[in-house]
LUMDOLO-614971 format. One record per residue: residue number from 1; residue in one letter; chain; x, y, z of N, C-alpha, C in turn. Coordinates in Angstrom, 2 decimals, padded with zeros to 5 digits. Last residue first. Layout:
BEGIN
+-----+------+-----+---------+---------+---------+---------+---------+---------+---------+---------+---------+
: seq : type : mol :    n_px :    n_py :    n_pz :   ca_px :   ca_py :   ca_pz :    c_px :    c_py :    c_pz :
+-----+------+-----+---------+---------+---------+---------+---------+---------+---------+---------+---------+
: NUM :    A :   A :       X :       Y :       Z :       X :       Y :       Z :       X :       Y :       Z :
...
+-----+------+-----+---------+---------+---------+---------+---------+---------+---------+---------+---------+
END
This chain:
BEGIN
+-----+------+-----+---------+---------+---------+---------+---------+---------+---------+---------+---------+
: seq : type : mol :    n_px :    n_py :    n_pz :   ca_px :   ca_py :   ca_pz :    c_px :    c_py :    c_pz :
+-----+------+-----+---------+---------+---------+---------+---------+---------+---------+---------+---------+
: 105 :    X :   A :  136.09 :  077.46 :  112.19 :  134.38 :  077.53 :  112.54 :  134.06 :  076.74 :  113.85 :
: 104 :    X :   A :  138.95 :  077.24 :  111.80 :  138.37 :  077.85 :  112.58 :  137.07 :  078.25 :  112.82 :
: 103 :    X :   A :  139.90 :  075.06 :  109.68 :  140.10 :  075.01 :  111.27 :  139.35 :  076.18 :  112.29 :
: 102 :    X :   A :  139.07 :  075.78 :  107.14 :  140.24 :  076.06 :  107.59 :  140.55 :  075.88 :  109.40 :
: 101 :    X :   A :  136.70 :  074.50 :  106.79 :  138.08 :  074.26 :  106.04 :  139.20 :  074.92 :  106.63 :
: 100 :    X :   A :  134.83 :  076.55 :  108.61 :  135.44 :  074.68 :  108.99 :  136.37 :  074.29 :  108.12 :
:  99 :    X :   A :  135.27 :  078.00 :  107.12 :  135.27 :  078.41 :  108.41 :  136.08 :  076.93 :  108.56 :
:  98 :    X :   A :  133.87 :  077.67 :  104.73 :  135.21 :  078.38 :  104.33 :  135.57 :  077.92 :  105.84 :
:  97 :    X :   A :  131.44 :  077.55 :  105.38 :  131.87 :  075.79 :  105.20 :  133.81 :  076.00 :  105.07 :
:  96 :    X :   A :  130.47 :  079.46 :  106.11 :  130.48 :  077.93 :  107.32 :  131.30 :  077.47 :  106.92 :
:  95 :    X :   A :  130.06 :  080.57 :  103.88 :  131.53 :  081.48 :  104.94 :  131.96 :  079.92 :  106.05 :
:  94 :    X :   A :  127.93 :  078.97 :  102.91 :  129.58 :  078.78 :  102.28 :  130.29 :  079.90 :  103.34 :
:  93 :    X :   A :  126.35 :  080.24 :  104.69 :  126.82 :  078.72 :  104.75 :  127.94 :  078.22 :  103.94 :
:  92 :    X :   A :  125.88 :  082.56 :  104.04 :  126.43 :  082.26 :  104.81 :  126.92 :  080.60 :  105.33 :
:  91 :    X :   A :  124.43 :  083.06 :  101.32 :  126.16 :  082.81 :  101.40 :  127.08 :  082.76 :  102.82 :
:  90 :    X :   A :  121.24 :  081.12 :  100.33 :  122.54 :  081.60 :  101.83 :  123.98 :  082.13 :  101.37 :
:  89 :    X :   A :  120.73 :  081.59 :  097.09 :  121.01 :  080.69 :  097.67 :  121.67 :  081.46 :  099.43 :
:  88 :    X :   A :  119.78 :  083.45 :  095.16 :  119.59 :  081.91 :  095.32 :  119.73 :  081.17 :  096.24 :
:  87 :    X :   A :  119.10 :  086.53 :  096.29 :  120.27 :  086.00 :  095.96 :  119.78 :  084.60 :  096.34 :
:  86 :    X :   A :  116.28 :  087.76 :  096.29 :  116.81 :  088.24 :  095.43 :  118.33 :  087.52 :  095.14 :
:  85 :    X :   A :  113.97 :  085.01 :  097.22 :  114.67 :  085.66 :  097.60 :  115.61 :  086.25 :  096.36 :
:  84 :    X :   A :  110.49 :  084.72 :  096.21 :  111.34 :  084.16 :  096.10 :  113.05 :  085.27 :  096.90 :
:  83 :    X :   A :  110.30 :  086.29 :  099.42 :  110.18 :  085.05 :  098.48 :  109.33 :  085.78 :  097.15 :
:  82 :    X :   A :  112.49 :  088.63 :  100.79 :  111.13 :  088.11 :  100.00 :  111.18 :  087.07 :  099.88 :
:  81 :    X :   A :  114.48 :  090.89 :  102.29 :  114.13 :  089.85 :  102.17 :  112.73 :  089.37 :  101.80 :
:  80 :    X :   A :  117.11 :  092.80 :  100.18 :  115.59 :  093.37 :  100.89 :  115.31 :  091.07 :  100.64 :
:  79 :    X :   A :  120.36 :  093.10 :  101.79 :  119.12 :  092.75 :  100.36 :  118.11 :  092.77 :  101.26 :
:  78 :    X :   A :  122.20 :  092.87 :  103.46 :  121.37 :  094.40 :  103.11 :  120.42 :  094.25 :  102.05 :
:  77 :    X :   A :  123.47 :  090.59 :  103.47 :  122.54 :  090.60 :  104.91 :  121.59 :  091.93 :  104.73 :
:  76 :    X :   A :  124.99 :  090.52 :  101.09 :  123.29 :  089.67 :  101.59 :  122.55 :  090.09 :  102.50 :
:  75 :    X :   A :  126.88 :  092.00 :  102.47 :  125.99 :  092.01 :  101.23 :  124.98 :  091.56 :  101.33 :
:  74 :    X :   A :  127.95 :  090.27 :  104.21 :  128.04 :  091.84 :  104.66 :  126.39 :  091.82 :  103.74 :
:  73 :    X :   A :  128.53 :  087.95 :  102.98 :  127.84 :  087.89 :  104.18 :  126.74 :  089.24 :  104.00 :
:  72 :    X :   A :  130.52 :  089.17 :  101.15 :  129.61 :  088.76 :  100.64 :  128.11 :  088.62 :  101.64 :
:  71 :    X :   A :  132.10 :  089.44 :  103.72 :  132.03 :  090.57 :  102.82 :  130.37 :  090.62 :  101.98 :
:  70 :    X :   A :  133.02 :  086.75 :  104.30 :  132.37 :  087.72 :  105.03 :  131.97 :  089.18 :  104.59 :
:  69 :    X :   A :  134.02 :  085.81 :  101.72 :  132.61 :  085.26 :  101.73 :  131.96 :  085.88 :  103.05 :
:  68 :    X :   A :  136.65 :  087.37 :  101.60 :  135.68 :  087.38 :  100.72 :  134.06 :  087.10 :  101.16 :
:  67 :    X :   A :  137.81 :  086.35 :  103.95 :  137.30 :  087.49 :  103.92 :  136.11 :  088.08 :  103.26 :
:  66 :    X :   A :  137.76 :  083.81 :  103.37 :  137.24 :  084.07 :  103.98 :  136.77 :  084.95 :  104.67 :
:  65 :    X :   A :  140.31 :  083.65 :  101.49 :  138.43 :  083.71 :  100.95 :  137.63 :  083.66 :  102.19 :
:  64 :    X :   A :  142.23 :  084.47 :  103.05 :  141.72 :  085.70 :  102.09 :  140.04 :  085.45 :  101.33 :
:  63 :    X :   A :  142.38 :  082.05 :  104.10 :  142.36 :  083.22 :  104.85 :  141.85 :  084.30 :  104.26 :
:  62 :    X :   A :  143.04 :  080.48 :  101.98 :  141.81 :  080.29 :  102.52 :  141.78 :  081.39 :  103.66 :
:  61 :    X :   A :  144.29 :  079.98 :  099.31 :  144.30 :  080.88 :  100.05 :  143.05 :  081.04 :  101.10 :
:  60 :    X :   A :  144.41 :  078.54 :  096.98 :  144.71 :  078.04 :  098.60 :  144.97 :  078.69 :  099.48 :
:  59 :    X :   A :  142.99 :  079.07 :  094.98 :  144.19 :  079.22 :  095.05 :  144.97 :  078.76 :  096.44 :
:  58 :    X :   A :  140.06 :  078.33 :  095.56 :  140.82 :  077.17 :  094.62 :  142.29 :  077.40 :  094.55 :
:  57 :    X :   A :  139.66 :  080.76 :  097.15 :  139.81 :  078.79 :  098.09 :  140.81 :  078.16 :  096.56 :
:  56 :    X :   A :  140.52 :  082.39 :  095.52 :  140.93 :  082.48 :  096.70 :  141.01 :  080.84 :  097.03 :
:  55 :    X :   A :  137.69 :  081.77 :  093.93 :  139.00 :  081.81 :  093.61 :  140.02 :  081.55 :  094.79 :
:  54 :    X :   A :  135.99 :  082.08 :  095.86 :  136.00 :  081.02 :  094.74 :  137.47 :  080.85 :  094.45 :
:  53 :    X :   A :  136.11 :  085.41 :  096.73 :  136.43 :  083.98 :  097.35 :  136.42 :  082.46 :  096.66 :
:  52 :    X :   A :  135.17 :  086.41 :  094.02 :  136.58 :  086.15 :  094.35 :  137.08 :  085.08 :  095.65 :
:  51 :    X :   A :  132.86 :  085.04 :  093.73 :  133.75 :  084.85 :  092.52 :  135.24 :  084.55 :  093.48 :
:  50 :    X :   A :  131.56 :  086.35 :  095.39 :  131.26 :  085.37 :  095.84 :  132.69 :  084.55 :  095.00 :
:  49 :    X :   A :  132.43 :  089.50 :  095.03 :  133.17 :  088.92 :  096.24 :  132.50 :  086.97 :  096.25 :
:  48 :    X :   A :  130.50 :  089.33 :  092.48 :  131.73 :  089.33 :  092.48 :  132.56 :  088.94 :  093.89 :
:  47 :    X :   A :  127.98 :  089.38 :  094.02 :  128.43 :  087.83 :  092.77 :  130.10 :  087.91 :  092.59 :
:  46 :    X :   A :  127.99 :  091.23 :  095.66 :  127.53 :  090.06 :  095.83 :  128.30 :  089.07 :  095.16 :
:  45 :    X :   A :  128.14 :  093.35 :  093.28 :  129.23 :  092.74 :  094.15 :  129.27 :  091.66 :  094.62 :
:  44 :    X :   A :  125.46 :  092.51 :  092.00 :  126.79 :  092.30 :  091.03 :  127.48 :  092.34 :  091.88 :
:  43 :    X :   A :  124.11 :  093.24 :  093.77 :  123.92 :  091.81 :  093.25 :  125.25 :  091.79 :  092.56 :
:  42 :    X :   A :  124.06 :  096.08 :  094.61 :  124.49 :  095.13 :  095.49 :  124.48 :  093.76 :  094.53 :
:  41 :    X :   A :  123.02 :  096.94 :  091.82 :  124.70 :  097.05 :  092.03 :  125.38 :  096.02 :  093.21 :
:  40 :    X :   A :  120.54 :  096.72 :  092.14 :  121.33 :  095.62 :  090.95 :  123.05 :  095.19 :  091.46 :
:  39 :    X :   A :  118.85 :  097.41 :  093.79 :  119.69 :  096.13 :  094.14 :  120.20 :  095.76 :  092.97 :
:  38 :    X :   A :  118.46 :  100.02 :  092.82 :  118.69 :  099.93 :  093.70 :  119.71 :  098.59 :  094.56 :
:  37 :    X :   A :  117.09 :  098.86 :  089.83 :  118.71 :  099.67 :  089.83 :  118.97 :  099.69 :  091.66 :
:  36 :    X :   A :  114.37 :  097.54 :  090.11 :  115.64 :  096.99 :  090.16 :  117.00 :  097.65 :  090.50 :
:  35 :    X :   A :  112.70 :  099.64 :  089.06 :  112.97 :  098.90 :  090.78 :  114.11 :  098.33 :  090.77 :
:  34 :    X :   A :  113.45 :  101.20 :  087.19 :  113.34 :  101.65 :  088.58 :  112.90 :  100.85 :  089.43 :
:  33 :    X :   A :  114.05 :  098.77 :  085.77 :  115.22 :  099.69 :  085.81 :  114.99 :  100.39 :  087.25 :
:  32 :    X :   A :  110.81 :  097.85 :  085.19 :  111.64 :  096.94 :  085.61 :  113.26 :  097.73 :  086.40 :
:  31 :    X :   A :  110.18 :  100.28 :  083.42 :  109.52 :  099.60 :  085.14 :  110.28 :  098.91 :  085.90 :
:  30 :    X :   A :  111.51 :  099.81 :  081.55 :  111.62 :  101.05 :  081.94 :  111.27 :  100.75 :  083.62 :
:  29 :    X :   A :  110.90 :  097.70 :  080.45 :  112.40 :  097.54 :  081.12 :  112.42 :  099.16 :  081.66 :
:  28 :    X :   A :  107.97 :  098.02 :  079.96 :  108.55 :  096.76 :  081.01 :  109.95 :  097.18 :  081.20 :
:  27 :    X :   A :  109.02 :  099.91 :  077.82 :  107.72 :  100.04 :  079.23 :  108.23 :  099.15 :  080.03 :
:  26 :    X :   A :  110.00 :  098.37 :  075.95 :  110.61 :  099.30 :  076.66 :  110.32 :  099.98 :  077.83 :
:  25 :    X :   A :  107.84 :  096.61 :  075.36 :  109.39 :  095.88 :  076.10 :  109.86 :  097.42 :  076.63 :
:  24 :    X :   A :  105.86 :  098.31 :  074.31 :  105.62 :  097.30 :  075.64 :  107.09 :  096.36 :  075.91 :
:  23 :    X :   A :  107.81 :  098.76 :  072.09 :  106.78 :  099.56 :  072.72 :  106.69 :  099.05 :  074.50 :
:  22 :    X :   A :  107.84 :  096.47 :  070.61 :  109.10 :  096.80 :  071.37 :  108.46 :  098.14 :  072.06 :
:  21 :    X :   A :  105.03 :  095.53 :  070.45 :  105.93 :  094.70 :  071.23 :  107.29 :  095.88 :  071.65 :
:  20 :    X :   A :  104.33 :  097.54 :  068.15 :  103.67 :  097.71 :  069.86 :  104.17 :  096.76 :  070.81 :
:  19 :    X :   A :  106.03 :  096.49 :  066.05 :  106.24 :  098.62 :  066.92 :  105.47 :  098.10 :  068.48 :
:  18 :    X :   A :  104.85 :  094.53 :  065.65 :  106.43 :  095.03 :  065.82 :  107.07 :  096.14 :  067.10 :
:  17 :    X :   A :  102.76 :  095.04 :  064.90 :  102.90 :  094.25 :  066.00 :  104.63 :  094.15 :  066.44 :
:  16 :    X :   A :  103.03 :  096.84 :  062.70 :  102.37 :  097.29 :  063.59 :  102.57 :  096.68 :  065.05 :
:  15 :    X :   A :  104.26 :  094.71 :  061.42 :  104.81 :  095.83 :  061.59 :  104.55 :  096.49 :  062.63 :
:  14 :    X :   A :  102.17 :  092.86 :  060.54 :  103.14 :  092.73 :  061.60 :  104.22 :  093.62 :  062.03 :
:  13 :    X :   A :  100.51 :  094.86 :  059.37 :  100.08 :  094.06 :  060.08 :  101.17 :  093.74 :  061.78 :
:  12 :    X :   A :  101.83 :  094.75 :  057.05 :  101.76 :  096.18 :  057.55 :  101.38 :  095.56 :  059.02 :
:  11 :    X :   A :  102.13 :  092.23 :  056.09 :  103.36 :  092.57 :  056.74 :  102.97 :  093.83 :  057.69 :
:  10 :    X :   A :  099.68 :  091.72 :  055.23 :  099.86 :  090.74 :  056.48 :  101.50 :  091.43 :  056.95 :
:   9 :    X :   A :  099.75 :  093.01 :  053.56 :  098.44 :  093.52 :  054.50 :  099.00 :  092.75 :  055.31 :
:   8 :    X :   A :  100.61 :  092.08 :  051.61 :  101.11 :  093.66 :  051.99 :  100.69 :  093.58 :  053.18 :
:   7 :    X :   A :  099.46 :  089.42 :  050.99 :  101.03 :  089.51 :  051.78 :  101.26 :  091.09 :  052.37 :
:   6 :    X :   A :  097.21 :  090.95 :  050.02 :  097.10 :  090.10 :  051.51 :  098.51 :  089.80 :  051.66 :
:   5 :    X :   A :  097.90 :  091.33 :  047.77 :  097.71 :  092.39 :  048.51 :  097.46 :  092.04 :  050.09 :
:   4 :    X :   A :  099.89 :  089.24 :  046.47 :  100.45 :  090.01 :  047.15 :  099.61 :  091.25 :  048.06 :
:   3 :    X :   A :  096.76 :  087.45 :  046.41 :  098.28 :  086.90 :  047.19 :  098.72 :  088.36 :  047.44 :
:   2 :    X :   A :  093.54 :  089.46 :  046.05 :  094.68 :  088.69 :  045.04 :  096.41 :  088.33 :  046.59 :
:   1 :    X :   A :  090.53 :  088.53 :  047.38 :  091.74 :  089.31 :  047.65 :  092.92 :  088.55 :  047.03 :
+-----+------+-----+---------+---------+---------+---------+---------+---------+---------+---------+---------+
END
């Protein structure tokens, strides 16, 4: 078999492996969309009230991030619970820790 007809053959090849990877990615994110979309939106507030109390404390507003991180509380507490868990980490222990910074935990 002469070089370019085995280069043809090795592209049609990967072509093929082309098409059936993004094939099987769109399957997976198709699967992936209907489970996920339910908790995506809670995750992105989640992350956002976690943000804005962040902020809040670094502005010295510690009354207002402590709204924040009860909010966030709120949030977490409606995620479906598993292992591994869908949010990394407690966010009730940062509301603790907002609590005791400001004198009232």
């Amino acid at each position: 078999m002469d070089r370019p007809l085995r280069q043809r053959a090795r592209s049609g090849s990967q072509k093929e492996s082309a098409e059936l990877w993004k094939q099987r990615a769109e399957q997976r994110l198709k699967i992936w969309s209907s489970v996920c979309i339910p908790t995506k939106h809670k995750l992105l507030d989640l992350a956002a009230s976690i943000l804005d109390a962040r902020l809040a404390t670094a502005q010295g507003d510690r009354e207002r991030a402590i709204t924040y991180w009860e909010n966030a509380v709120r949030i977490q507490d409606t995620l479906y619970y598993g292992e591994p868990p869908e949010w990394f980490y407690p966010v009730r222990e940062s509301l603790g820790s907002a609590l005791l910074l400001n004198g009232t935990g």
